[in-house]
Every structure is written in structure tokens, then in C-alpha cells.
C-alpha positions in Angstrom: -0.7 42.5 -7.8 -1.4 40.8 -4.8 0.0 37.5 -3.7 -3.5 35.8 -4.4 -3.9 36.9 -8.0 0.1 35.9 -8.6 -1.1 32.3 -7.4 -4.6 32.2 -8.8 -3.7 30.6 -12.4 -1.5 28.1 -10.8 -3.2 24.9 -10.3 -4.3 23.7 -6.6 -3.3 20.0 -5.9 -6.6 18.7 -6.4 -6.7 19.9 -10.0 -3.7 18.7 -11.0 -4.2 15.4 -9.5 -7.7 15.1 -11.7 -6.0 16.2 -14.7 -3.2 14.0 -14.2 -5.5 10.8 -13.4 -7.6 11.4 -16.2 -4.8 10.3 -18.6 -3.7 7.3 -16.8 -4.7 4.3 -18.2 -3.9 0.9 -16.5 -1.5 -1.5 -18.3 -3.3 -4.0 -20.4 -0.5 -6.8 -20.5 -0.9 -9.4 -18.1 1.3 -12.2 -16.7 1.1 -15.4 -14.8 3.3 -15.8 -12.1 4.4 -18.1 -9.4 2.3 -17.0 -6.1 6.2 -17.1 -4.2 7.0 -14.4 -7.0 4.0 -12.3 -6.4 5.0 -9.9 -3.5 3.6 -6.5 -4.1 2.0 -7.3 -7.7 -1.4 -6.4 -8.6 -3.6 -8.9 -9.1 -5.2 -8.8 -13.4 -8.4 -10.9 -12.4 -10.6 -12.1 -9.8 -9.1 -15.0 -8.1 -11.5 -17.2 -6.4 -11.4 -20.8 -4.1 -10.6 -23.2 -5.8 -11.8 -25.8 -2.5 -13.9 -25.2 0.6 -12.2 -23.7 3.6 -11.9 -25.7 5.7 -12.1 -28.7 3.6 -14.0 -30.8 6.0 -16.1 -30.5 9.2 -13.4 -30.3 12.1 -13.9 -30.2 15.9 -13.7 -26.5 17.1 -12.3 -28.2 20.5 -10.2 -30.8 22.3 -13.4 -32.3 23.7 -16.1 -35.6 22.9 -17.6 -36.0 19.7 -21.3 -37.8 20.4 -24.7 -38.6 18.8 -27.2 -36.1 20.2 -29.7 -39.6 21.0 -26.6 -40.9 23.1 -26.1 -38.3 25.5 -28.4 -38.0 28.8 -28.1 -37.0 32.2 -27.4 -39.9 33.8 -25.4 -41.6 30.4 -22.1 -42.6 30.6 -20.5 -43.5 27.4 -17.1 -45.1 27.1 -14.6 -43.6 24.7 -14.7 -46.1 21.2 -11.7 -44.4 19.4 -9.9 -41.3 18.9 -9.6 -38.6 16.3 -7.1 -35.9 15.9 -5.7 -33.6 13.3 -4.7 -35.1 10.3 -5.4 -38.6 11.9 -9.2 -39.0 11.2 -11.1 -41.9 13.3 -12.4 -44.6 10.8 -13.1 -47.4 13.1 -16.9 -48.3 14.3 -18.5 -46.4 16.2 -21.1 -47.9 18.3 -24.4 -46.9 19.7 -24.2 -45.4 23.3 -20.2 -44.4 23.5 -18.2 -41.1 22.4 -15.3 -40.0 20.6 -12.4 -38.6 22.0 -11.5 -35.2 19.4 -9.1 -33.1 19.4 -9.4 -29.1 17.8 -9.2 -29.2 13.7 -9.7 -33.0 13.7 -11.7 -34.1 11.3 -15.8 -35.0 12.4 -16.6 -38.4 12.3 -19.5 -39.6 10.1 -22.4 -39.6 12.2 -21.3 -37.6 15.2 -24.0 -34.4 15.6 -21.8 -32.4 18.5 -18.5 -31.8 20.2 -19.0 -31.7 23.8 -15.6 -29.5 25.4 -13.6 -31.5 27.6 -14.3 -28.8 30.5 -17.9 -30.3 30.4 -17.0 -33.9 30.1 -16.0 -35.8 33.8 -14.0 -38.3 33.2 -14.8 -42.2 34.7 -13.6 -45.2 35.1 -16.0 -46.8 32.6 -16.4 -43.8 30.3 -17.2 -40.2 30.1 -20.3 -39.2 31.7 -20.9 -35.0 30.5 -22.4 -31.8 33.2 -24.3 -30.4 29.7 -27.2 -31.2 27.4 -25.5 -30.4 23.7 -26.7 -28.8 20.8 -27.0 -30.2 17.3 -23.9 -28.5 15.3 -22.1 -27.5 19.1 -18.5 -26.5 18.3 -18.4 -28.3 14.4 -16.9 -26.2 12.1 -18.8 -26.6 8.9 -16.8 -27.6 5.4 -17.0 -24.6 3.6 -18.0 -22.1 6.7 -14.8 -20.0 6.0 -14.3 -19.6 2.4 -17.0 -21.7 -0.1 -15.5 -23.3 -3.2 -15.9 -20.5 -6.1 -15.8 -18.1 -3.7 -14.3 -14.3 -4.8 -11.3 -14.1 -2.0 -9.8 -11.1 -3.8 -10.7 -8.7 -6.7 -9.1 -7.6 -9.4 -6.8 -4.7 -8.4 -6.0 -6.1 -5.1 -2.0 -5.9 -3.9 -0.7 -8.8 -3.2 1.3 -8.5 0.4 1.7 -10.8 4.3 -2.6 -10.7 4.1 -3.4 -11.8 0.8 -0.2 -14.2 -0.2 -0.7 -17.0 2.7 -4.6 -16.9 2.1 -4.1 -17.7 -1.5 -1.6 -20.4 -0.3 -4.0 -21.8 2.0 -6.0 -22.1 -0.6 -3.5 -24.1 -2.9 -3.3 -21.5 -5.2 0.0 -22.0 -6.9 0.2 -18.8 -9.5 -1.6 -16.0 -10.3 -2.3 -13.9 -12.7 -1.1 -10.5 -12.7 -0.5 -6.7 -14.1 3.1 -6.7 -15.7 5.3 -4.3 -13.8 5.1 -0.5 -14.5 8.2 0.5 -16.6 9.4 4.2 -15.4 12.7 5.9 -17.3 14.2 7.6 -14.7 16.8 10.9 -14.9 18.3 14.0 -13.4 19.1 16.9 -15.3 21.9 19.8 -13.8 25.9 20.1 -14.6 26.2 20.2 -10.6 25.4 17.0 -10.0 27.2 14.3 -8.9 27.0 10.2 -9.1 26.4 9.4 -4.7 30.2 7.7 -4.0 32.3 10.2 -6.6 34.2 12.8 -5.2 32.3 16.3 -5.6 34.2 19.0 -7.4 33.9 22.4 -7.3 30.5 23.6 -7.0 28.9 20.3 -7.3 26.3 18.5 -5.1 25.4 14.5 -4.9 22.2 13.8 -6.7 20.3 12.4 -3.9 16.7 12.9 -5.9 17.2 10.2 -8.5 18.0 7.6 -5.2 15.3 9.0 -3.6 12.8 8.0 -6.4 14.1 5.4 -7.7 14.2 3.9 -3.7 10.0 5.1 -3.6 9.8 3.1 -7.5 11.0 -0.3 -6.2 9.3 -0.1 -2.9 6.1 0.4 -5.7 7.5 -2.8 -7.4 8.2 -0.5 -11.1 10.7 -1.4 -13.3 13.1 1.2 -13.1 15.6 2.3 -16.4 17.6 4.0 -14.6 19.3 6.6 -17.2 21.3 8.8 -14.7 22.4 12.3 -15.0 22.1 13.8 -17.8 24.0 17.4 -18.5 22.6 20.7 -19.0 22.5 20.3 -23.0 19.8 20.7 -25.3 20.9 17.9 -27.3 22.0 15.2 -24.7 18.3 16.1 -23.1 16.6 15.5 -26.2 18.2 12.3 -26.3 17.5 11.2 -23.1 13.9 11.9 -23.1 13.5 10.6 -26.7 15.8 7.2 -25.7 13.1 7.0 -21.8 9.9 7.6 -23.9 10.7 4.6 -26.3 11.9 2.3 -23.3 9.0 3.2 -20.5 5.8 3.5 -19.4 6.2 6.7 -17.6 9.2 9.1 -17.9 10.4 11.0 -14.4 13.1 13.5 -14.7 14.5 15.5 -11.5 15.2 19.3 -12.0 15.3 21.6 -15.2 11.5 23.2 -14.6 11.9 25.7 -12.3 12.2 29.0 -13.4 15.4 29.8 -15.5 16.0 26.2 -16.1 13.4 25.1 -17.9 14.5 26.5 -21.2 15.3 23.1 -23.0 13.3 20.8 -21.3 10.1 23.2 -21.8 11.5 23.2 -25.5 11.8 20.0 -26.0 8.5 18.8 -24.6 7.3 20.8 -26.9 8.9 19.2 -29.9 8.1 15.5 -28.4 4.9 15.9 -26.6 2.5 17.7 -25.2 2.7 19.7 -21.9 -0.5 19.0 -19.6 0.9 21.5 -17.1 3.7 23.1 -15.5 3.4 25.0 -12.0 1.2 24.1 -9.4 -0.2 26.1 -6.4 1.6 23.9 -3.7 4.3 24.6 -2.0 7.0 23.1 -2.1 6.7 21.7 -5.3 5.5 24.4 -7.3 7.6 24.0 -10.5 6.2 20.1 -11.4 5.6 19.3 -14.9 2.8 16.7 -16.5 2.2 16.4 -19.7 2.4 13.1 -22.8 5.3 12.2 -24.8 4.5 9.9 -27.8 4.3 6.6 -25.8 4.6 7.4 -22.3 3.5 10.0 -19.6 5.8 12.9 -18.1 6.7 13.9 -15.0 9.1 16.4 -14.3 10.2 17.0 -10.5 11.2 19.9 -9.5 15.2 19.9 -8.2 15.0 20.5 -4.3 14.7 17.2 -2.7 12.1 18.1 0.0 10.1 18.9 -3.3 10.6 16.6 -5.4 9.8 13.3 -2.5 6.4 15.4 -1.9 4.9 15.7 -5.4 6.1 12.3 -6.1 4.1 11.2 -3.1 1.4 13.4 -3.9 1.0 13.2 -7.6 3.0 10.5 -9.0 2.4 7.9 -6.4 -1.3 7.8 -7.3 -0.4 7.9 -11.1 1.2 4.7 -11.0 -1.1 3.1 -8.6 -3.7 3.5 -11.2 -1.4 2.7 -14.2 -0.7 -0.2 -12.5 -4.2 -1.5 -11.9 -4.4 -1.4 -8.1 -8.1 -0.5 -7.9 -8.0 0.1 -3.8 -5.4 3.2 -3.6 -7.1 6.0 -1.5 -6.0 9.5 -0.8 -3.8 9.7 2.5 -5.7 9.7 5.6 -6.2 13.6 7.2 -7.5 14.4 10.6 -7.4 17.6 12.7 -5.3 17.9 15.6 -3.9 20.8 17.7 -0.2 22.2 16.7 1.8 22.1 19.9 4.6 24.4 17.8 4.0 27.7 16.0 3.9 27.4 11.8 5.4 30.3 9.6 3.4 30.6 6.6 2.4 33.0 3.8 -1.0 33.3 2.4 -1.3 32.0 -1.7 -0.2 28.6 -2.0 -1.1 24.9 -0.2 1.8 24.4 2.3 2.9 21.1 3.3 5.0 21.2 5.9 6.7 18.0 7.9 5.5 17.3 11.4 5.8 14.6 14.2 3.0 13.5 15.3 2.2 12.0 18.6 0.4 11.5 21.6 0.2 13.4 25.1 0.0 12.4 28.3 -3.7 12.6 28.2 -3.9 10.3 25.3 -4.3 13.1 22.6 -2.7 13.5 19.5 -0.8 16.6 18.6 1.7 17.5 16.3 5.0 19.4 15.9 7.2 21.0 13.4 10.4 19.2 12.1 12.1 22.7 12.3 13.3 24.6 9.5 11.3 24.1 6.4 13.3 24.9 3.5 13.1 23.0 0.2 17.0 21.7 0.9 16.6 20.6 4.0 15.7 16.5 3.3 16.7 15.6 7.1 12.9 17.0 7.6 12.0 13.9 6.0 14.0 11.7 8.2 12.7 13.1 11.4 8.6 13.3 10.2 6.1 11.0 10.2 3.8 13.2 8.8 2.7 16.1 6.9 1.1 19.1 7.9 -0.9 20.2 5.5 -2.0 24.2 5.8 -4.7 25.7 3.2 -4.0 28.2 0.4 -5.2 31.0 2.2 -3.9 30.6 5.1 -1.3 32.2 7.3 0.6 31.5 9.8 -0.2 29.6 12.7 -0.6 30.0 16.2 0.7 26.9 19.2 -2.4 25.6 20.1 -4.4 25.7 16.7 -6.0 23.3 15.1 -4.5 22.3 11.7 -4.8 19.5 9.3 -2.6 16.4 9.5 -1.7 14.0 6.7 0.3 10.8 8.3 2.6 9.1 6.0 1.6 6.1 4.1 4.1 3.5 3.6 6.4 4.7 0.9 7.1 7.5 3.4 7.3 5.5 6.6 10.1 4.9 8.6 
């Protein structure tokens, strides 16, 4: 059997991604929350204005504010007052003299223009202006911005540095959002180790669950973090039976590759239901989706330049849409030429980590990280992107074109 019929029942990322999306449905609690407390939160409901931005009509410039009827060639019109931001004029204003306005001042009642003070020469007796104005000439309208009632953001909408200080501007004081996702988190394996405990003999640090769980708070979940978890049918049964009762969505790191999956394939079984298991990507093949009896399963394979990739390619979007945030998007891709040759073997999607960049000549190109093994996490550390070679294809020539997915940010440096 060839190496395409070997990969041809597995499923391609695209299919998994469907399946797996198609049994996410977003949290239906909601909370309201202090707008300081709101960071990263999704937002439950539209919020709109509850005032007109701005509030008033303001001078757009340090100038002259004037009736249009005042203002001829030859006028001059001494200055009656002065207004400035957050000092208003409210004095009288008589016929045939100007204003003196400064930028975000509020417009005087009556006054029909705001002459700049470049145009505006300034006399002994007054201010005589080298321009005819124009009814409405730098006045900022109440309401031009934002009108009261106004939608400023949908549902779904992440709340970050662009949204929070608009909605404070506003005078929005809380808001009302998605509570946060709840993910059970574990690692499975007898040679892993707690990060800061001496290793013993044939152990290794389990650097997947601090990977993850660093990727889960950057997504602002609630992480139970159950730690590692032996290789024992009955301590695994335990833990995912203890995560499914405590979480939205369970993630465990390592027992469904090949040879290990024995209890945690088992055991699925007995709690769940298994969606799939192997997936024509690589690396990442051996991931696991499926439904326990209140929560969705993930189960990451144990090499860590695996598991960080189908957590950003599979469950990254699975909790974006759990969590309600309506505008997630697939990672951006464009083409550009590979300045470094790519080993590759037909039969299964390759993702391998690049640096991308641009030439001399303005272009952008990309480069391999070096080796590519599954181990090797440093690749992470050095990429800012993936390149992304299709099933079929081989490997790849310096100076082809290839695909190129740059990281988002729960990948960035």
C-alpha cells in the first residue's frame, strides 16, 4: 500500500476543524462586569452610546468663531470674549465682533464658522480675516462621531487597547459579558516531571501542560489545572471523570499516539463519545476530539512541537467560538518564495516553522527554522510563522513558491 492510501482515511485539517466546530456551542451564562475588569472578555450583547460623541459642537481649530453676516472684506471685528476647552464663553456677544476659540472648545450659541487663526490678521482694534467663510467651516457637529444609540460594538466583539477606551469615552462603566471558558487541563506519561523537580532516571519536564495552559490564559479561560496524571487506567479514569464534571472543555497532553492510547481510548469509550482520533497533518497526527458527558475533548498528542500546533490549529478556534467571539478568522496565508530548501514526504499536510522576512528589494521570503522534528520546541522560539506545504506534496526546491501562515498572537513573540 502506497503512502497515499495509508493517509487517505485520516482526516485533513479542514475536516476536522468542521467536525470539531460543529459541536461547539457558545456559553450561555453571562456576567456584568466592571469595564476596568474587562480585558480580553467577549462582549454577551450589543453595547451602544449611551451620549453623542462629541457631546457638543466644538471648534475644530485655535482660530475666530464669527456670524457668517459679520464677516466682510473690509470688516474688522474686535475680539468680545474667549472660549476654550472646558471653559465655554457665556458672555454677550455682540453684533459685528468675533470670538477668540480654541480647538475642542465648545461653539458659542449663534456663532455659524470658525475662521483658523492662519487666516485671521491681527489689529490693533480687532481681527480683520484674508478669507470669506463657510457656514459649518471647521465646527465639529454634536453627534458627528458616534450618535446617541449608536451600535459601537457587536456582540462577540473582544474587548482589548481599541475597544476599552472607546467604551470609556463613552462613560460606559460595565458591560456585559460571556463568563470565562472553564478548560480541565492534564498530562498523562510516568516520565514526566513537575518544571523545577529534579528529573530522575529516564524522566523529562512536562513542558506541554505550561505550554497550554500559558496559550489558555493569554485566551482569558479559566484553567483547572489537574497536573500529571500517571500511566494507570484507574487514576486516568479519575482524572477525566473529576475534569468533565469541573469544565467546559477537557485538554489532556499525550496517551493517543500509537501504543499509548490503550486506556485513554478505553476510557473515552466508557465516558463519551470519540468524534475522531488521527488526523492527516503532520505533526500532530495522533489528536483526539470527541464529547464526554458535560464537556468537549481534546487530546494532544505528547511531542511539544505537536501539541502547540493542533492547539493553535484546532483548539484555538474551538474556544473562540465556545466563547462567543463572533470575529475569529482563519490565520492569514499568502505565497512567498522559500529562500531555503524543505524536506518533505508526500501524504500528509506539513506544517513546518519558518522566519519570515523581507529582502533587500522589499520582498518577502521565508526560511526554515532548521531541523523539524516533533521534539524540537526551540523551532517555536525562533519562527514567526508557519509554512504550510500541501498533502501531496514533496519536497521543496530554494526558490519555490510555498504557502505561508504568519502567527497570530497566541504564537507571537
Amino acid at each position: 500500500m502506497d503512502c497515499c492510501s495509508t493517509f487517505s482515511s485520516l482526516l485533513t485539517l479542514n475536516q476536522a476543524l468542521e467536525k470539531l466546530l460543529s459541536q461547539a456551542v457558545t456559553v450561555c451564562q453571562t456576567e456584568q462586569i466592571a469595564l476596568t475588569q474587562a480585558a480580553r472578555r467577549i462582549t454577551a450583547q450589543a453595547i451602544t452610546s449611551p451620549i453623542n460623541v462629541p457631546p457638543f459642537a466644538n471648534s475644530a481649530m485655535d482660530g475666530y468663531a464669527v456670524r457668517l453676516s459679520d464677516v466682510t472684506a473690509s470688516a474688522i471685528l474686535p475680539i468680545a470674549g474667549k472660549a476654550f476647552a472646558g471653559q465655554p464663553f457665556h458672555g454677550e456677544w455682540p453684533v459685528g465682533t468675533c470670538l477668540r476659540i480654541m480647538t475642542g472648545a465648545p461653539v458659542p450659541s449663534g456663532a455659524e464658522a470658525v475662521i483658523m487663526q492662519e487666516q485671521a490678521e491681527v489689529l490693533e482694534n480687532g481681527i480683520r480675516f484674508s478669507t470669506m467663510p463657510k457656514a459649518g467651516q471647521n465646527i465639529r457637529l454634536a453627534g458627528e462621531d458616534i450618535r446617541q444609540g449608536a451600535e459601537v460594538l457587536p456582540a462577540g466583539a473582544k474587548l482589548g487597547v481599541a475597544e476599552l477606551p472607546l467604551l470609556a469615552s463613552l462613560g460606559v462603566a460595565e458591560v456585559n459579558v460571556y463568563r470565562r471558558l472553564k478548560v480541565a487541563l492534564f498530562s498523562t506519561g510516568d516520565e514526566l516531571q513537575t518544571i523545577g523537580q529534579p528529573l530522575q532516571d529516564g524522566q523529562i519536564y512536562d513542558t506541554n501542560r505550561f505550554a497550554v495552559r500559558l496559550m489558555l490564559e493569554q485566551m482569558d479561560c479559566e484553567v483547572i489545572d489537574l497536573g500529571i496524571i500517571r500511566d494507570d487506567e484507574s487514576a486516568i479514569r479519575d482524572a477525566f471523570a473529576r475534569a468533565d464534571s469541573l469544565a467546559d472543555v477537557v485538554i489532556s497532553s499525550g496517551g493517543v499516539s500509537v501504543g499509548e492510547a490503550d486506556y485513554t481510548k478505553q476510557i473515552l469509550d466508557e465516558l463519551g463519545q470519540i468524534s475522531f482520533w488521527k488526523l492527516a497533518i503532520k505533526p500532530g497526527k495522533p489528536f483526539a476530539f470527541g464529547k464526554l458527558s458535560h464537556s468537549l475533548f481534546c487530546g494532544l498528542p505528547g511531542n511539544p512541537v505537536s501539541a502547540a500546533l493542533t492547539f493553535y490549529q484546532l483548539v484555538q478556534p474551538l474556544l473562540m467560538k465556545l466563547n462567543g467571539y463572533s470575529q475569529w478568522q482563519k490565520p492569514r496565508q499568502i505565497k512567498v518564495k522559500t529562500t531555503t530548501s524543505l524536506k518533505k514526504t508526500p501524504g500528509r499536510m506539513d506544517f513546518q516553522r519558518g522566519i519570515l522576512s523581507s529582502n533587500a528589494q522589499g520582498e518577502l521570503e521565508v526560511q526554515t527554522t532548521g531541523h523539524q522534528g516533533s521534539h524540537v520546541f526551540s523551532s517555536f522560539s525562533q519562527a514567526n510563522c508557519f509554512i504550510v506545504l500541501e498533502q501531496e506534496r514533496g519536497s521543496v526546491a530554494a526558490g519555490e513558491w510555498v504557502t505561508v501562515e504568519p502567527f497570530n498572537g497566541l504564537l507571537e513573540s
